[in-house]
Wavefront OBJ file of the C-alpha trace (Angstrom):
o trace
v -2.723 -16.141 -12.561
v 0.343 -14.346 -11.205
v 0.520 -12.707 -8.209
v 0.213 -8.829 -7.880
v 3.270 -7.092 -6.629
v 1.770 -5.332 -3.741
v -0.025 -8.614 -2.740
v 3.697 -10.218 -2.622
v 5.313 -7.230 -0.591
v 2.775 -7.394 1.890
v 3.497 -11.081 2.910
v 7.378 -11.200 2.133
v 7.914 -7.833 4.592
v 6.040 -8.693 7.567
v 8.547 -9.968 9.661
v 10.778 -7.826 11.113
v 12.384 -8.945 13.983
v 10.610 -12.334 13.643
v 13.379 -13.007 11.079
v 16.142 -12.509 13.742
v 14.406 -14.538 15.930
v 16.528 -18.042 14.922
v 19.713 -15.981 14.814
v 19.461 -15.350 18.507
v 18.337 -18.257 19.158
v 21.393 -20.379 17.471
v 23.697 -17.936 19.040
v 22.170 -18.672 22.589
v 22.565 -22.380 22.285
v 26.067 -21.969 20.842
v 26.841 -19.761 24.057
v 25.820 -22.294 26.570
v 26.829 -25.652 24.882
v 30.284 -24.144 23.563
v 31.637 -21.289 24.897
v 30.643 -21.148 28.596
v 31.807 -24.506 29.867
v 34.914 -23.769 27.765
v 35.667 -20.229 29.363
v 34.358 -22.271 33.044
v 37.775 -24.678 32.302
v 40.078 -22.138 30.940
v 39.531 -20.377 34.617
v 39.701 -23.582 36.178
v 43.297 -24.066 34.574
v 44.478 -20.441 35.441
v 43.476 -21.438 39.051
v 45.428 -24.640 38.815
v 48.042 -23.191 37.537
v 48.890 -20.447 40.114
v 48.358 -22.926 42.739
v 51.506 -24.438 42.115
v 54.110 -25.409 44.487
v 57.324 -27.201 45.230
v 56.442 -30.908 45.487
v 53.381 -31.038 43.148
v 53.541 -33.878 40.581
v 52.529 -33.147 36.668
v 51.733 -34.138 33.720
v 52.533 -31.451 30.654
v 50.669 -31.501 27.647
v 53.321 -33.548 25.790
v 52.326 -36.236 28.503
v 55.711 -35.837 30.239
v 55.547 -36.518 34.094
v 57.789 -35.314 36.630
v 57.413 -33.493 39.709
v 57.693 -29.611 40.583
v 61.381 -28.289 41.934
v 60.759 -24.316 41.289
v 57.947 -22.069 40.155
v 59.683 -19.083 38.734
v 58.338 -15.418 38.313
v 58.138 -15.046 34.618
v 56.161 -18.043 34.201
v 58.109 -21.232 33.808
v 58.322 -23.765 35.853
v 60.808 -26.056 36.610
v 60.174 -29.562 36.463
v 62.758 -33.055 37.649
v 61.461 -35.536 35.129
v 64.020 -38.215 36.246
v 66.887 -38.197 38.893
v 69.527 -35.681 38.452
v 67.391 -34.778 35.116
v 65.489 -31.186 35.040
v 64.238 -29.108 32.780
v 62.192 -25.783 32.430
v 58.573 -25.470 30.601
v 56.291 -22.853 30.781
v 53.255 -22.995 33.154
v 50.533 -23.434 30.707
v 51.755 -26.692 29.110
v 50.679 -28.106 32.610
v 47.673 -30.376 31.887
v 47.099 -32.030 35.471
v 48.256 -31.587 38.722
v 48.336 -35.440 40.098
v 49.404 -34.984 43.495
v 49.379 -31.201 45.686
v 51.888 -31.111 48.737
v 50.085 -29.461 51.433
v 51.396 -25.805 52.293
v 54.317 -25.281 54.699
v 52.810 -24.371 58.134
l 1 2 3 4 5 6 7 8 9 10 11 12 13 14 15 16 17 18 19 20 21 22 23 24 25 26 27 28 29 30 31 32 33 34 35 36 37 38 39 40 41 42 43 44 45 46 47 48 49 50 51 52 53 54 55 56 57 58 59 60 61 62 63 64 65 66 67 68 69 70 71 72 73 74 75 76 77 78 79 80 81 82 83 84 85 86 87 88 89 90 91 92 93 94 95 96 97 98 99 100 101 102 103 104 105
């Protein structure tokens, strides 16, 4: 009536690896729906980002819009949001870059 102990071992321990099999395969997906295309942008953004120059016009993550008037070193940028009006935000608030001046030449 009941299964024998042995009988139920046998069955229950016969996959291994097989078990870790949907593991990997969850963790595979979640690499190339999820992580990937989000490490792909955060590189794009570093790229945009050092790219800067005099000129550019922005848009910051607050959705402010102005245009660029001095990159500093330490990384904040300096940004004229209206005339006569300027103010200072660090470089990765940036969101867009809507227009690039071409380089000096």
């Amino acid at each position: 009536m009941f299964a024998s102990p042995a009988y139920a071992q046998a069955i229950g321990g016969a996959g291994g690896i097989t078990s870790f099999i949907p593991l990997i395969l969850i963790f595979a997906i979640m690499y190339f729906l999820m992580i990937r295309p989000q490490q792909k942008k955060m590189k794009q953004h570093r790229a945009m980002v050092a790219d800067l120059r005099k000129g550019d016009q922005i848009v910051t993550a607050g959705g402010i819009m102005g245009k660029v008037t001095k990159v500093g070193s330490d990384n904040e940028v300096e940004v004229q949001i209206a005339t006569g009006v300027k103010v200072k935000i660090v470089q990765h608030t940036i969101q867009t870059v809507l227009n690039k001046t071409e380089p000096a030449k």
